[in-house]
N, C-alpha and C positions, 0 to 999 in steps of 0.2 A: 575878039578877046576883051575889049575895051567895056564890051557892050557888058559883059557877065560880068564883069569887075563891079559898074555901076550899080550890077540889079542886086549881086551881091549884100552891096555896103550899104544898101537902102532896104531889103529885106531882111535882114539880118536883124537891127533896131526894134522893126516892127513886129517881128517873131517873139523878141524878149520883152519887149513893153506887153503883147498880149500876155504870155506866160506870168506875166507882174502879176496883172490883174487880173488873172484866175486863180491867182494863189490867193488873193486877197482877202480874208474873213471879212463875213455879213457882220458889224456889230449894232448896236441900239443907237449910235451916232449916225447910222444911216437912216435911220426913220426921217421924215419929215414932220413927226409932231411939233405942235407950237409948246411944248412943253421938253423945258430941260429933260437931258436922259438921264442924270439924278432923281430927278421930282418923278418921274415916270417911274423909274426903277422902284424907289419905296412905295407907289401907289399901288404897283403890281405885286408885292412881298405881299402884301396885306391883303389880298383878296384869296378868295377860295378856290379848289382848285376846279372844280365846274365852269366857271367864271375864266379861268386860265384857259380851259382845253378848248373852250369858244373862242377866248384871244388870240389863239396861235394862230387862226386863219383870218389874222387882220392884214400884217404884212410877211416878208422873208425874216425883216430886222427882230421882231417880233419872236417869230416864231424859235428863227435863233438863240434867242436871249433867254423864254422861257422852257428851251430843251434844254441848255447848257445846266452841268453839274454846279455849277458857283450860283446860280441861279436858283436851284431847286433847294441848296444849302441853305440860302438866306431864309428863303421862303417855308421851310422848315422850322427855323429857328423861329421866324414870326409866328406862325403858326402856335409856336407850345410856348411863345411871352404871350400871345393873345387866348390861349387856353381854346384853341378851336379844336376842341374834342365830341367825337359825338359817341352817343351810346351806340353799340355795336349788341341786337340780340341775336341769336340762332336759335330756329326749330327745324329740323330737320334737314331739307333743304336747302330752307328758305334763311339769308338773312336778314334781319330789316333794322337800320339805322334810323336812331331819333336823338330829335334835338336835346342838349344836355342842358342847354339854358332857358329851355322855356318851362313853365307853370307844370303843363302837362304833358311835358316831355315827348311833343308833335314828332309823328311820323314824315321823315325825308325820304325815304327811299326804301324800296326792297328789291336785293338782288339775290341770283341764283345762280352758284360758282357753275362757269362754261363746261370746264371737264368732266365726262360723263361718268370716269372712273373715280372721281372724286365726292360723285352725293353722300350728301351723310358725311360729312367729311368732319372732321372732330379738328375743334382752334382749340392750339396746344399754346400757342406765346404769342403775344405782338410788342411790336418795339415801332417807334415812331411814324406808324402809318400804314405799316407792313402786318401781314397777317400768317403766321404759319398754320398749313393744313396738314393733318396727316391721315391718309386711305385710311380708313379703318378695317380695311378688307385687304390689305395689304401692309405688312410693317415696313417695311423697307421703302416704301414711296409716301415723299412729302410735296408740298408746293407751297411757296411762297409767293402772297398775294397783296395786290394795294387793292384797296375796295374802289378807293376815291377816283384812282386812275383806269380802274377794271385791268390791269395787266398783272402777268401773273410768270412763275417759272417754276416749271418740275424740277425735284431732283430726289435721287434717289442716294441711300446710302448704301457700301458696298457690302455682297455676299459675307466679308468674311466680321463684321460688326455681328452677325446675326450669328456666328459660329467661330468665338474665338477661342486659340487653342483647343480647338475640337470640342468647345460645350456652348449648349445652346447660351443665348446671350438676351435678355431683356431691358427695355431703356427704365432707367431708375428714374429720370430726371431731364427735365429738358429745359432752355433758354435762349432767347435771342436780342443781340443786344448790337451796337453800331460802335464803329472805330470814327472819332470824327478825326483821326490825324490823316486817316486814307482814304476815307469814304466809302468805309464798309462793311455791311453787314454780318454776321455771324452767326451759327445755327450751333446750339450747344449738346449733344444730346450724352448723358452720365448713363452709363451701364456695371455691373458689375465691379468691372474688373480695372478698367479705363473709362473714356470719354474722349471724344471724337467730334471736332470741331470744322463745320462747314464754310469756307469763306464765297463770298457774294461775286467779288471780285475776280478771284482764282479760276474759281467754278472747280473747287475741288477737296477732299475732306484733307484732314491732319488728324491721326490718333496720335493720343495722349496716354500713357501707361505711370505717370506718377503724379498720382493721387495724395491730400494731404489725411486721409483718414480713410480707412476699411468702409465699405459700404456694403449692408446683408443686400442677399440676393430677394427681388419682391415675393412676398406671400400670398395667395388667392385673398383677393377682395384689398389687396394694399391698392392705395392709387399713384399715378404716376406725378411727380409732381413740378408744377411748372413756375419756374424761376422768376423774380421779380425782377425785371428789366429798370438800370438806371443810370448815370453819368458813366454810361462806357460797362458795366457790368452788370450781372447777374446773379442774386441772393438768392440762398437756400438755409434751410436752417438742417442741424445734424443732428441727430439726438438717438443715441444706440445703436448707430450705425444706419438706420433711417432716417433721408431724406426726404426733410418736409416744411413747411413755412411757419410750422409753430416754435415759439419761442421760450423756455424756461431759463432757472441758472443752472442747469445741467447741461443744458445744449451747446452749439457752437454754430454759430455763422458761419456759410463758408460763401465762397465769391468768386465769378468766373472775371479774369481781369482781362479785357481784350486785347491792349497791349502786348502784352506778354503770351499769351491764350496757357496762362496758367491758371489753376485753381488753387487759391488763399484761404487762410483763414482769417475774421473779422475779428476784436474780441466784444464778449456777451456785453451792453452798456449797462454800466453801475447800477440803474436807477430799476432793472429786473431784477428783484429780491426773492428770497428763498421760495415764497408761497402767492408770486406773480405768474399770472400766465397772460405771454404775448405771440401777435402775430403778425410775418410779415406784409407791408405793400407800400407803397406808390404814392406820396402825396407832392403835389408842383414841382414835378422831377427831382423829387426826393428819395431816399430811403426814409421810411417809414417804418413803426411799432406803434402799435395801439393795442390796449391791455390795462391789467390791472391785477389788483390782489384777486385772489381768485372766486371768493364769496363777497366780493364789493358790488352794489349794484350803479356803478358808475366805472367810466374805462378815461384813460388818456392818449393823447395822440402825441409822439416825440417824432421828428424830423431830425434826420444828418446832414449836416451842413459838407460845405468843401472840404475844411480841415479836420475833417472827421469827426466835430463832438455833435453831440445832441441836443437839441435845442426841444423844449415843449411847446408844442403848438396850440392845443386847449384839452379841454375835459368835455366829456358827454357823461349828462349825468341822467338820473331817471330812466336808466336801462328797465325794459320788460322779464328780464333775468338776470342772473347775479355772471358776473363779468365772464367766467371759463364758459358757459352755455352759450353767452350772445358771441362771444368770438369764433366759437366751434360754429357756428350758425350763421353768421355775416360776415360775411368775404368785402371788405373795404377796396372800393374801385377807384377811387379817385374823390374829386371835390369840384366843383363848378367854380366860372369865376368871380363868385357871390361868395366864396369860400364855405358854401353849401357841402356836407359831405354824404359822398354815394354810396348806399352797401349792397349786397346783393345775398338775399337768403336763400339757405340749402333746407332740404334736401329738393327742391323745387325751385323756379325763380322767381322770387319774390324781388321786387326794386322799392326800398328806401331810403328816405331822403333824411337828413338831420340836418335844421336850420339850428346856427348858435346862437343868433339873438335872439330866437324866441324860447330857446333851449326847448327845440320839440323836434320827435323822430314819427315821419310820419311814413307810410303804405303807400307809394303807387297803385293805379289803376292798372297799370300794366301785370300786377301780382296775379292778376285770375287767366291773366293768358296762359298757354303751353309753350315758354321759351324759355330752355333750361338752362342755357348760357348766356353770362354776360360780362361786355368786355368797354374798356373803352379804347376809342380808336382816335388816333390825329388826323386830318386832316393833310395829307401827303404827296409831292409831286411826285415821290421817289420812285424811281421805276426797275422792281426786281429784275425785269427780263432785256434790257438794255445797256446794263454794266457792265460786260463783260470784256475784259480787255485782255485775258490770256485763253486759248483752246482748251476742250474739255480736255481733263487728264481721264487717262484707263486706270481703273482697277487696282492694276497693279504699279504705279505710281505711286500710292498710297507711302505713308512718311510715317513709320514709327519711334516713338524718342523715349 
């Protein structure tokens, strides 16, 4: 009896000292670099993510540090103070990413989304990295995709979006945009009658039945129209009950606010007069208007600050057409970090460029390719198909309010 007492009191310790040190997180204090895990940590923010997916198989510590969500966050945030955007085109298949900062806009890379039921796959929105797909042989099936990371996750939205209250149902409007109080995602999709928001997180929809304005149901040849993604929300513009990205003083901004996953109205900014026409987008995580009187041949670019007012950013002057043709015609993607700014023309893809110091808008090389889409994309650790921290809900789970 003496003997069991002893092995006891002496295995018992060692039982709980292991069980210590298996509970014990790997963190970046555990490296043996000759480099603080400060000085490492922001050396690592600042690289791309190619560069990262190779570093993961340096060590455990490592590997830890650049899978963790606080990780991917900062690196993110670097990522869009460093303006590491690349062009994102699409033909058919095929995508191919090119350098936004170089001369001649050098080919990085061409890929070809994995899922076979998604060729041809039509890019509806992207939001910080993330790329929404949707079947085009299918309405009810989307995927959400990182280029940079190649990972990706299906998801479908329910039978009864396509049939509600017993009438067929079409998407008016779509958006995706990121909560950064929770870190996540969101898929917007406006229809008729409601609108129905995907969370990243949940892994699961919420419809929405209160609307701040009637929206007509689409007419053959109307297009669908896709939200400009920015500090937490998503802009549309209203006008007749048609939602679209064009701007007069008749219309109405409206805004999907991810907080709340209500839909606002904006009001129209002062400086849109009677016989201006504008249009929304995107300039250094801005809300954006670019426009002008409507027979000017020169446009302006205004930017939303935090507290809402507007700020002017510059003029392009020397437009090829008088202001309502070039805006109907050049779709504004963005600006390099030369504060270079990107257009893209329809009805084909034309890519170009307006430098303001030389105040000249010039043509890409790339205008004689066949790639009718264009996008610009971040550079992103984030990983759609590894967030998920609640089970799929069914169907009928679904949350009406």
């Amino acid at each position: 009896m003496p003997k069991k007492k002893l092995l006891t009191s002496i295995n018992t310790p060692n039982r709980s000292k292991k069980k210590k040190l298996h509970k014990r997180k790997v963190t970046f204090e555990d490296d043996t670099s000759i480099f603080p895990s400060e000085i490492l940590l922001n050396i690592l923010t600042r690289l791309p993510v190619k560069s990262l997916l190779r570093f993961k198989s340096v060590s455990k510590p490592w590997n830890v540090m650049i899978s963790s969500n606080e990780f991917k966050k900062i690196h993110r945030d670097q990522s869009k103070a460093l303006g590491r955007e690349k062009l994102l085109l699409q033909s058919r298949n095929v995508f191919e990413f090119r350098d936004l900062e170089s001369s001649l806009l050098d080919l990085m890379e061409n890929q070809q989304f994995p899922l076979k039921k998604f060729q041809r796959a039509e890019v509806w929105c992207l939001c910080d990295g993330l790329v929404l797909l949707r079947n085009p042989r299918a309405y009810k099936n989307y995927v959400l995709w990182n280029p940079s990371t190649r990972e990706y996750r299906a998801i479908s939205c329910p039978d009864n979006h396509l049939n509600y209250n017993e009438e067929p149902q079409r998407v008016r409007a779509c958006g995706l945009c990121y909560d950064s109080s929770v870190g996540d995602y969101k898929v917007i999709l406006i229809y008729d009658l409601f609108y129905a928001v995907y969370s990243l997180i949940r892994d699961s929809w919420t419809t929405k039945t209160s609307f701040p304005c009637p929206v007509l149901p689409l007419l053959p040849g109307d297009l669908i129209s896709f939200g400009i993604s920015t500090a937490g929300c998503v802009f549309w513009s209203l006008i007749n009950g048609k939602i679209q990205l064009f701007v007069d003083r008749a219309s109405t901004i409206i805004y999907f606010d991810v907080k709340s996953d209500g839909v606002k109205n904006l009001s129209t900014p002062d400086f849109v007069g009677e016989n201006d026409f504008f249009y929304l987008a995107s300039v250094k995580g801005c809300l954006s208007l670019y426009g002008s009187r409507i027979e000017s041949k020169e446009l302006n670019i205004w930017i939303m600050e935090q507290d809402g007012s507007w700020k002017w950013l510059m003029n392009i002057c020397n437009l090829p057409y008088i202001c309502k043709t070039f805006v109907q015609d050049r779709e504004l993607l963005g600006c390099t970090r030369n504060g270079d700014i990107v257009f893209q023309g329809w009805p084909c893809c034309r890519i170009f460029i307006y430098y303001p110091r030389q105040q000249l808008l010039t043509e890409t090389e790339l205008s004689s390719k066949d790639l009718p889409i264009a996008s610009l994309c971040l550079d992103s650790l984030y990983s759609p198909s590894l967030n998920v921290k609640h089970k799929r809900k069914r169907q009928s789970d679904m949350m009406f309010n």
